[in-house]
N, C-alpha and C positions, 0 to 999 in steps of 0.2 A: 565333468562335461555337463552334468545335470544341472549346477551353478550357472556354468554360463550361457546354458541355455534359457535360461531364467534372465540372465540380465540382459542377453543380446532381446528378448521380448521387452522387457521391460524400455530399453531404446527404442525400439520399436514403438510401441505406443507413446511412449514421449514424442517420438517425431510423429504420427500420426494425428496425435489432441493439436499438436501446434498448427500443422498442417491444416486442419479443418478447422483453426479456430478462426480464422478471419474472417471465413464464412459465416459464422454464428454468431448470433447478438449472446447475452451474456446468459437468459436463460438458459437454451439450448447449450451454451457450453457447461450451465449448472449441472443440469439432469445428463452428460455425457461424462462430466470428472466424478458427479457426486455418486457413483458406484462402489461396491467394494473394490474392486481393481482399478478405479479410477482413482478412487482416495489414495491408496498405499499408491500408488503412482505421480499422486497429486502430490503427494507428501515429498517424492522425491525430485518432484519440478520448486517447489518451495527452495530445496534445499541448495538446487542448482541457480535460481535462481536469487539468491541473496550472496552468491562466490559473486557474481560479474555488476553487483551493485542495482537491478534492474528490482530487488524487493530487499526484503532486511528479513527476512523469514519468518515474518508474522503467522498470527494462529493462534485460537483458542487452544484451550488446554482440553482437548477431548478426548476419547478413547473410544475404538471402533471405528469401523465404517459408517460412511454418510450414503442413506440411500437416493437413489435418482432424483426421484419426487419430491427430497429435501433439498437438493442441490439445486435443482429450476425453481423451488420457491426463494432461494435465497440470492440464486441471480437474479429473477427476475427485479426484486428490490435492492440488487446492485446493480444493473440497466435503469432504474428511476436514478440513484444518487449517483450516478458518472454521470447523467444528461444533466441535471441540474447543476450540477458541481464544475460543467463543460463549459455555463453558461457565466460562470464569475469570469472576471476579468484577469488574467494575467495567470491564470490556472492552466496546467497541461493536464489532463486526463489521460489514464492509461488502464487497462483490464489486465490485471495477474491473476494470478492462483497461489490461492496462500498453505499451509504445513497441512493442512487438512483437507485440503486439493478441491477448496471451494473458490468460488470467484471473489473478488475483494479489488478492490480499488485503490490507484496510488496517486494521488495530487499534488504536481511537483510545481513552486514556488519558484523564482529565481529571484537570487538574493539581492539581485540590483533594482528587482520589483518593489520586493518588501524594505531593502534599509539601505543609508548611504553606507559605502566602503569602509567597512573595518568597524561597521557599529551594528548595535543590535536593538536601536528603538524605531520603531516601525513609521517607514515614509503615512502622512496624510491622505494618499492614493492607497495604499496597503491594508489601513484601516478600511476603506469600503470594501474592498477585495471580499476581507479578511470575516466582517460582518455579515456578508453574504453568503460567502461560505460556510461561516457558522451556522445558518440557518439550518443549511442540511443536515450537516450533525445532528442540531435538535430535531428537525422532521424524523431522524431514525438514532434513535437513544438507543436500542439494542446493538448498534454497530461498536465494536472497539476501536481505540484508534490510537495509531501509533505515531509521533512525530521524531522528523532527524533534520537536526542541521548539517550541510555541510561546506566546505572550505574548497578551497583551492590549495595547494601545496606550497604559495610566496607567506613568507614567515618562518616561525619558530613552530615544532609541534604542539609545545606550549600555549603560544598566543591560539592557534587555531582551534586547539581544543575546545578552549575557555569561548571564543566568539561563535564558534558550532554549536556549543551545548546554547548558551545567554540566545544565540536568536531560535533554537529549539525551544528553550522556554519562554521565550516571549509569544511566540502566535502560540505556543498553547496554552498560557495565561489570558491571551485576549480572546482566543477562541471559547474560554470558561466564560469569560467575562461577558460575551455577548450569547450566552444562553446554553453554548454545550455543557454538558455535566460532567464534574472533574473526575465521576469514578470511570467518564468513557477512556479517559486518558491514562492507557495502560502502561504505555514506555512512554518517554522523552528524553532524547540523546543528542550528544554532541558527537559526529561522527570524524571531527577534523577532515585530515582529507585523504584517507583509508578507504573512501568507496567513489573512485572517480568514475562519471557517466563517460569522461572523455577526454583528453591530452592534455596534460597540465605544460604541455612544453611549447602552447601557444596562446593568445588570449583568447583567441574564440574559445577555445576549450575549457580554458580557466575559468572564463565568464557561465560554461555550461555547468561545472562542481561548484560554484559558487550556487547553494538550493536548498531551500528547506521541503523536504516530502512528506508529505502526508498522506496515511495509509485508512482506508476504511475495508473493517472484516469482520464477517461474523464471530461476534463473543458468544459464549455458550449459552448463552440464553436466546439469543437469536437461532440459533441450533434447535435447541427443545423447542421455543416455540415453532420451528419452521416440520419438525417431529410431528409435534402433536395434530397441526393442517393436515398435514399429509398422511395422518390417520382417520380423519374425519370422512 
């Protein structure tokens, strides 16, 4: 009974963070998840949310709880890079919570934006995109970042594989290339089409799993230094 009265809370707070989160810019939802009960909370919104394809379950590799006063410095400089990152062209912006129940950012690409059909070198329009968005990166070099290509389900699992992973490594070859630093580039994956946003049994929807995503989150260093402020 003890168990599950632990997990019907633990639902509980799940539905309450979500519930108040729309209300709150990203700080405010830092210094609300970055608790110790927020974290181990946080941790289990991560996990929930990379099942339904909305994150891939990104997160530094940390131990312990994140206190408040770290979580709102770490939003708050994930509220600078979703507005900037809002402002590239053909970029969707979205606010998750990532394994360490901190706020982190997911930049979702459509793949008819960046490449023509069934290829993976980057349209001329894609490139400025892609440039510009790089920048952010470099403005916040402590961010990790993860990239995922993914497919639609028309093909072989094969073919989709290989065209997921090749246009995952291409924007993150060209996002090194225009100034991000390759150690920020902790995963790059070809996710085929194992994580659909949304109905592969029509084209709208096939056009919407047709995406490359990209994930900005505090790596551990962004953590200690966000630490060490918030003891000053």
């Amino acid at each position: 009974m003890k168990k599950l009265n632990v997990f019907v809370a633990v639902l509980l707070s799940v539905s309450l963070i979500f519930t108040s989160c729309d209300a709150l810019n990203q700080t405010a939802k830092g210094a609300l998840i970055g608790t110790g009960a927020g974290a181990a909370v946080g941790a289990g919104i991560g996990g929930l949310i990379g099942k339904d394809g909305k994150s891939a379950g990104i997160g530094a590799a940390v131990g312990g709880a994140v206190g408040a006063t770290v979580g709102a410095i770490i939003g708050k400089k994930m509220d600078k890079a979703a507005a900037e990152a809002a402002r590239v062209e053909g970029a969707q912006v979205e606010n998750i919570v990532d394994l360490n129940g901190l706020q982190a950012v997911k930049v979702t690409f459509d793949s008819g934006i960046l490449f023509d059909f069934n290829k993976s070198t980057l349209k001329a329009d894609a490139k400025n995109s892609l440039t510009k968005f790089a920048k952010v990166l470099v403005e916040n070099p402590t961010m990790d970042i993860a990239v995922f290509g993914h497919t639609d389900n028309k093909g072989s699992l094969a073919a989709n594989q290989k065209v997921s992973l090749d246009r995952a490594n291409t924007v993150a070859n060209y996002l090194v290339a225009e100034g991000a630093a390759r150690a920020q580039m902790k995963v790059v994956e070809g996710k085929d089409y194992s994580m659909p946003v949304a109905s592969n049994e029509t084209d709208e929807g096939r056009a919407q799993n047709r995406r490359v995503e990209v994930y900005m989150y505090a790596s551990e260093q962004m953590i200690n230094d966000a630490q060490q402020e918030a003891g000053k």
